[in-house]
DRENMAR-985733 format. One record per residue (C-alpha): x, y, z. Coordinates in steps of 0.001 Angstrom, whole numbers. Example, Ala and Ser with C-alpha at 12.3 -4.5 7.8 and 13.67 -1.06 7.14 Angstrom:
2
TIZA | 12300 | -4500 | 7800
TIZA | 13670 | -1060 | 7140
This chain:
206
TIZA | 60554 | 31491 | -25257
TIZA | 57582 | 30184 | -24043
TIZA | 54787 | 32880 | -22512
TIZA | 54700 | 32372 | -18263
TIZA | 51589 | 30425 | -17183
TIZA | 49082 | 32870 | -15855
TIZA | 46277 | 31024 | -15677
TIZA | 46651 | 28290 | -11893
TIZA | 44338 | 25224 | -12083
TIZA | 42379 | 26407 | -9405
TIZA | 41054 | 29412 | -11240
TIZA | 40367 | 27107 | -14525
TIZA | 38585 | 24379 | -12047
TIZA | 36598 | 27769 | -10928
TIZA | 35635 | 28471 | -14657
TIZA | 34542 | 25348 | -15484
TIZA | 32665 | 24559 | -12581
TIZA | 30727 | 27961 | -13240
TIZA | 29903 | 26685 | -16482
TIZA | 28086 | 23550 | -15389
TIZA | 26547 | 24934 | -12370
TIZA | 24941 | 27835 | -15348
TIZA | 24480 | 25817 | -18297
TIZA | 24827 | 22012 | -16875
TIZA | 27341 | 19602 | -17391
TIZA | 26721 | 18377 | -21271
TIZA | 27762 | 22785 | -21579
TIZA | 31458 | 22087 | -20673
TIZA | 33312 | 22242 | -23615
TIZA | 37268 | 23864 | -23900
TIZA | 35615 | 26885 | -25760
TIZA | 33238 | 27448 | -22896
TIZA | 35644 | 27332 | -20612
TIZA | 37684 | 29599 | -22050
TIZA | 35088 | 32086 | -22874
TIZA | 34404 | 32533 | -18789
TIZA | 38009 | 32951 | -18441
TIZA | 37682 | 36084 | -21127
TIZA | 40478 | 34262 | -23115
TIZA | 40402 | 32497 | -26796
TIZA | 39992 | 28629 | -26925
TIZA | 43588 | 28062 | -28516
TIZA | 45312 | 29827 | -25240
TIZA | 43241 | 27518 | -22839
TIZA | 45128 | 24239 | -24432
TIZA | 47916 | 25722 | -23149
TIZA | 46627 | 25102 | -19575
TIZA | 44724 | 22017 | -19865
TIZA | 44723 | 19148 | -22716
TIZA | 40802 | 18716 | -22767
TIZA | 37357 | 18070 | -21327
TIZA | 38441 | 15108 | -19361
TIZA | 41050 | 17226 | -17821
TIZA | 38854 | 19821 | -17105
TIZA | 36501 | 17169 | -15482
TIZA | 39247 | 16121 | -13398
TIZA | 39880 | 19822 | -12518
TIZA | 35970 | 20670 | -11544
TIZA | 36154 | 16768 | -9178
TIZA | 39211 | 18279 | -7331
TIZA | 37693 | 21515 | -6723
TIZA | 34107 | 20419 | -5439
TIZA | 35678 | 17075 | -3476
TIZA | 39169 | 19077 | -2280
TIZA | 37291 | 21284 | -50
TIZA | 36085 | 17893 | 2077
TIZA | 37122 | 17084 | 6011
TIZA | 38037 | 13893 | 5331
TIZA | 39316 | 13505 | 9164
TIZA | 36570 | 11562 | 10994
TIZA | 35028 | 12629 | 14291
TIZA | 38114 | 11108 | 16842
TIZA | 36555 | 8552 | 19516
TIZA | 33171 | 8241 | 17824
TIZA | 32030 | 4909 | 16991
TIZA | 32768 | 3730 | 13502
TIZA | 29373 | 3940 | 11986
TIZA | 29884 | 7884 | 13356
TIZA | 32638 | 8112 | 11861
TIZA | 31911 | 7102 | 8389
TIZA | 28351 | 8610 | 8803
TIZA | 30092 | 11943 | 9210
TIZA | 32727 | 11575 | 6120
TIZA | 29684 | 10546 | 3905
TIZA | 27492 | 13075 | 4568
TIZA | 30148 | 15952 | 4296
TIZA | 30733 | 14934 | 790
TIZA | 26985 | 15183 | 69
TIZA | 26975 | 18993 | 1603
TIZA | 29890 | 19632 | -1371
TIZA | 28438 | 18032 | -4009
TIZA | 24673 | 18616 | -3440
TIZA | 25914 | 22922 | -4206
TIZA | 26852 | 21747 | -7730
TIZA | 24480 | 18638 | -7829
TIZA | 25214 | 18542 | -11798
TIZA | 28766 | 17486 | -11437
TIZA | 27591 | 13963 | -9460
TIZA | 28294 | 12321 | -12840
TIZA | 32142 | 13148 | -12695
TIZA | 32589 | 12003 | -9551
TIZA | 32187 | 8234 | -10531
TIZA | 34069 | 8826 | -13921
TIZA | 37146 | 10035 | -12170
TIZA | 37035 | 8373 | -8552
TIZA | 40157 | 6540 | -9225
TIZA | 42130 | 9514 | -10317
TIZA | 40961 | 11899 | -8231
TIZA | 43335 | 12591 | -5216
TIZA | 40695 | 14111 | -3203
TIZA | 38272 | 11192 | -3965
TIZA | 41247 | 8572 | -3427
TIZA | 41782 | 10534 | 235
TIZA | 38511 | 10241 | 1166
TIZA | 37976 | 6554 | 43
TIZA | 41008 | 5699 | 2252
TIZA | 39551 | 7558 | 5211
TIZA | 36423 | 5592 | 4823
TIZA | 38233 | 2140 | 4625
TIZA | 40733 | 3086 | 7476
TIZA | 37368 | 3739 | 9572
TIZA | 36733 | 372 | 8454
TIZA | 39683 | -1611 | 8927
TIZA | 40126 | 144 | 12614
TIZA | 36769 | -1776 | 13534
TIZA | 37950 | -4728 | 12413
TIZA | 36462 | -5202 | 9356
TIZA | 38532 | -7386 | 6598
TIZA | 39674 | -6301 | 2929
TIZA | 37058 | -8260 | 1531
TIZA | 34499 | -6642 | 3746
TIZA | 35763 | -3224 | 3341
TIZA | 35450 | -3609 | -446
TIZA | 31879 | -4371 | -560
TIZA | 31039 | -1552 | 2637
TIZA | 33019 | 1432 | 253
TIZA | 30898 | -18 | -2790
TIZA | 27742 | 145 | -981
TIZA | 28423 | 3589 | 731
TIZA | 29461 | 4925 | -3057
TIZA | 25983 | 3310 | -4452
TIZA | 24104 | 5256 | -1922
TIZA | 25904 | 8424 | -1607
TIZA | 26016 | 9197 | -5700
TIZA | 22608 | 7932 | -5676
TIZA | 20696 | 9540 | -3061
TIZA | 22400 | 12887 | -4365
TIZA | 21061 | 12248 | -7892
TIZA | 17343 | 11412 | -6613
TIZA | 17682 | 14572 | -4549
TIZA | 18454 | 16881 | -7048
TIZA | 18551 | 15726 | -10629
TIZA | 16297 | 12112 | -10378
TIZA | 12721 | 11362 | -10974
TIZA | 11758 | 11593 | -7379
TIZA | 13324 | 15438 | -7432
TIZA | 10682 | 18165 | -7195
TIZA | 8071 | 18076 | -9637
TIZA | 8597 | 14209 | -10317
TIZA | 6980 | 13370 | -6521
TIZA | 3777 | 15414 | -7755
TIZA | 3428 | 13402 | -10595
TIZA | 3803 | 10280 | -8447
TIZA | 1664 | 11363 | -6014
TIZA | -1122 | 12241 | -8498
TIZA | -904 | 8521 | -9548
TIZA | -4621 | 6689 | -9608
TIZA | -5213 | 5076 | -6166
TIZA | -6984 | 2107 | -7581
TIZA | -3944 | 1345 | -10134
TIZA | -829 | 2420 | -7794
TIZA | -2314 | 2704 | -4468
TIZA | 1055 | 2152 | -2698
TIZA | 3407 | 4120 | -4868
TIZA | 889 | 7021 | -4935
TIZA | 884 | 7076 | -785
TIZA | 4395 | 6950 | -568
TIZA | 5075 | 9808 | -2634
TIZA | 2350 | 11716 | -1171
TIZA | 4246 | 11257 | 1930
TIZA | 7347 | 11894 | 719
TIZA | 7178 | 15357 | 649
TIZA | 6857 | 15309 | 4222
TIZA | 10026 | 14015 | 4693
TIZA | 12968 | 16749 | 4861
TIZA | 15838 | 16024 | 2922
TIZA | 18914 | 15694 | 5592
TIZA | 16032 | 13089 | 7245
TIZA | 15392 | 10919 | 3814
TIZA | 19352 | 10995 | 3594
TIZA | 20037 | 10261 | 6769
TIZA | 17141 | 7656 | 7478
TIZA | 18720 | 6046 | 3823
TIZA | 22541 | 5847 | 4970
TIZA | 21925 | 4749 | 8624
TIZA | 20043 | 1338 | 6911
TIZA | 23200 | 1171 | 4703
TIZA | 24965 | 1064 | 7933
TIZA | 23155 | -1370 | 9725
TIZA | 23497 | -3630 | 6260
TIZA | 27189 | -3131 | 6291
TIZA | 27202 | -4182 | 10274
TIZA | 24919 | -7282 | 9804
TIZA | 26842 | -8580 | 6510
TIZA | 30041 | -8526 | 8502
TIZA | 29578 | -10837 | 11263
């Protein structure tokens, strides 16, 4: 007779995610895993099959705990603003699992809720299929990307010194706009960033 599962997906999606946020992502490994979990390797296949279901586990987890009902009665770029920026406040706590977001967007079912929440936003302001396909590409591009640059990109922390500390007389531009980069808070970079993605999105429709 087969032992009773003990072990609920939640609490392995827990583990893992506790061994990226420690060691980073290229760390998660089945034996890893099942060291946090105080059990042997062997006993974790019975739970899960193997990294990529793990990954899958860890993209639930961080994206399951998103709103993914817009503001009601704002106007659409509102709407979407809000539902893109929520998933950047889950993902920028565990900025190292950005990379499995893209590699399991289409299996996801939290990612696949949210994408329809966004394009429902989109249809309901009349935008077309074909429309809505390049808007959710565009909004994915930025999103994944401004969360990398934030926390795990060249432009992150000690990368905008270096930039900034570039020769005036070879990279007079680049070295100003770094310098004045780190005047710019974060939620105002972001926000400055997505609202121009907006107003793309707007102009490329009519």
């Amino acid at each position: 007779m087969p032992r009773p599962r003990s072990l609920s997906p939640a609490r392995i999606a827990e583990a893992a995610l506790a061994v990226i946020d420690r060691d980073g992502l290229p760390a998660l490994t089945m034996r890893a895993v099942a060291q946090e979990l105080g059990m042997g390797t062997m006993s974790l296949y019975r739970y899960v099959d193997d990294r990529q279901e793990l990954e899958g586990l860890v993209v639930e987890l961080v994206l399951g705990a998103v709103d993914t009902v817009p503001p009601p009665g704002a106007p659409w770029r509102e709407q979407v603003a809000t539902l893109v920026r929520r998933v950047r406040d889950a993902v920028a706590a565990h900025p190292a699992v950005v990379p499995l977001t893209m590699t399991h967007r289409h299996s996801s079912p939290a990612s696949l809720r949210w994408g329809e929440a966004v394009v429902d936003v989109l249809a309901g302001a009349g935008f077309d299929a074909r429309s809505r396909v390049i808007a959710l590409r565009a909004l994915l591009g930025y999103l994944l990307g401004a969360i990398q640059l934030e926390h795990l990109g060249p432009l992150a922390g000690a990368g905008t010194d270096v930039m900034a500390a570039l020769p005036d007389d070879t990279y007079p531009r680049l070295a100003e706009t770094a310098r004045s980069a780190k005047t710019v808070p974060p939620d105002e970079e972001f926000d400055g960033g997505l609202a121009a993605v907006l107003a793309g999105i707007e102009a490329g429709a009519r």
